[in-house]
SERO-497626 format. One record per residue (C-alpha): residue in one letter; y, x, z. Coordinates in steps of 0.02 Angstrom, whole numbers, padded with zeros to 5 digits, always signed. Each point is the difference from the previous one (the first is absolute). Layout:
BEGIN
aYXZ;...
//
This chain:
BEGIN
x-07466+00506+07032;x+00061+00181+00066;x+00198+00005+00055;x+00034+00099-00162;x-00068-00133-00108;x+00104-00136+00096;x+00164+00065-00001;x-00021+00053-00191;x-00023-00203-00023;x+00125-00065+00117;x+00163-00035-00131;x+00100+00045+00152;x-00051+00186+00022;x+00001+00041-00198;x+00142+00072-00062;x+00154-00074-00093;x-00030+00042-00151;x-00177-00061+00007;x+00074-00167+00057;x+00095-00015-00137;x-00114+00036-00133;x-00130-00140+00046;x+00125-00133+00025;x+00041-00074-00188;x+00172+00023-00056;x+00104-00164-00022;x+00081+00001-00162;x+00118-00106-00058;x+00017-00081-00195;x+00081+00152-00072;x-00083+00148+00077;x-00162-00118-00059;x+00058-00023-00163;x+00035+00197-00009;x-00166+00034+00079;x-00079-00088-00137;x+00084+00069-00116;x-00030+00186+00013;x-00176-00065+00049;x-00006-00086-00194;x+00095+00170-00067;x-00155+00096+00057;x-00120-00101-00058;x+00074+00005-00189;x+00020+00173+00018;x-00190+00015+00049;x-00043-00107-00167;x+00103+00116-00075;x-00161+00101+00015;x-00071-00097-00159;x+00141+00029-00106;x+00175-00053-00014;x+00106-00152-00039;x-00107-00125-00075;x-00173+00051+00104;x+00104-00026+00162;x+00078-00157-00064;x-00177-00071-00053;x-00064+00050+00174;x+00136-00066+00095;x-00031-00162-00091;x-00185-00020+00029;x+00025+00033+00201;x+00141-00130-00003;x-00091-00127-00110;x-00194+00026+00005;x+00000+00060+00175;x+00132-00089+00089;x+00095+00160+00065;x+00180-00030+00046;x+00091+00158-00018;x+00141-00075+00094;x-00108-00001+00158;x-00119+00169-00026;x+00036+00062+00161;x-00082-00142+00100;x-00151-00023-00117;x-00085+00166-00032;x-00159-00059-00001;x+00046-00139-00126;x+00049+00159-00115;x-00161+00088+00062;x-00089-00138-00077;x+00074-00022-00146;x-00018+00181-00036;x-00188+00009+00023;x-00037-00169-00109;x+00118+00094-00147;x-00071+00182+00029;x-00164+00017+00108;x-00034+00133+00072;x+00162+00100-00055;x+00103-00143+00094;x+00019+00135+00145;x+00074+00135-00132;x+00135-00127-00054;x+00028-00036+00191;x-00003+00191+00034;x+00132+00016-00169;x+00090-00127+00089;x+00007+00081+00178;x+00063+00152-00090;x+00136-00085-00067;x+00056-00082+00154;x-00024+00158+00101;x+00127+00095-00134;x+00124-00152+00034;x+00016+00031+00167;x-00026+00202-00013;x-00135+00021+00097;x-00168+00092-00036;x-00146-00125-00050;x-00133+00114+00044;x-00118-00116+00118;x+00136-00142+00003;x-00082-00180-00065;x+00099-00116-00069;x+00007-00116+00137;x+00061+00153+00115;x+00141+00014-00128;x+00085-00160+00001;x+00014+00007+00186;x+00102+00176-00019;x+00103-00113-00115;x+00023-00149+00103;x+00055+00115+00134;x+00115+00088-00104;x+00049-00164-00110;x+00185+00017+00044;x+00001+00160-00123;x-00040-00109-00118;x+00117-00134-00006;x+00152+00001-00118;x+00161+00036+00105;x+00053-00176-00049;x-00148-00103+00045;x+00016+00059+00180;
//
């Protein structure tokens, strides 16, 4: 392995901010619960993509119930929601995961272009404190 190679991989030489983005972020019960929270607000807003009110409500129901998705703990189970969203749609799962994304990205006012959804809630979990009612702090 050539110098340059070895001192891109040794944690010590990388930068700060490179540190700090691989390391997960600790969170405790109420940035979680806020985390999954704006996490569940994006994915009704990406149902939203079917229609309003009752569509969403009948989607929300069939993760939940046929498919076992907790929307109270999204943020840790993506791929739970991945694959409930490809038994219920197919091949258009990744449009309702890309409607999804979109929403979340708009949330936290930042450009989706590129960004997966994954990519997304780590912005959030980094920035979770924004998120928190004043009085839940």
């Amino acid at each position: 392995m050539s110098k340059a190679l070895q001192r891109e991989s040794d944690p010590a030489r990388q930068p700060e901010s490179a540190k700090k983005d691989s390391s997960p972020t600790v969170l405790d019960a109420a940035s979680r619960a806020a985390l999954n929270q704006q996490v569940a607000n994006a994915v009704t807003k990406g149902l939203g993509y079917f229609g309003g009110g009752p569509v969403v409500e009948s989607l929300v129901y069939i993760l939940e119930l046929e498919h076992s998705v907790d929307l109270n703990s999204l943020a840790n189970n993506l791929d739970a929601l991945r694959a409930a969203l490809q038994k219920m749609f197919g091949g258009a799962a990744y449009v309702i995961e890309g409607k999804i994304a979109e929403s979340l990205a708009k949330q936290l006012g930042v450009d989706p272009d590129g960004k997966k959804l994954d990519e997304l809630v780590k912005i959030l979990s980094n920035r979770i404190e924004e998120f928190i009612p004043a009085g839940n702090k």
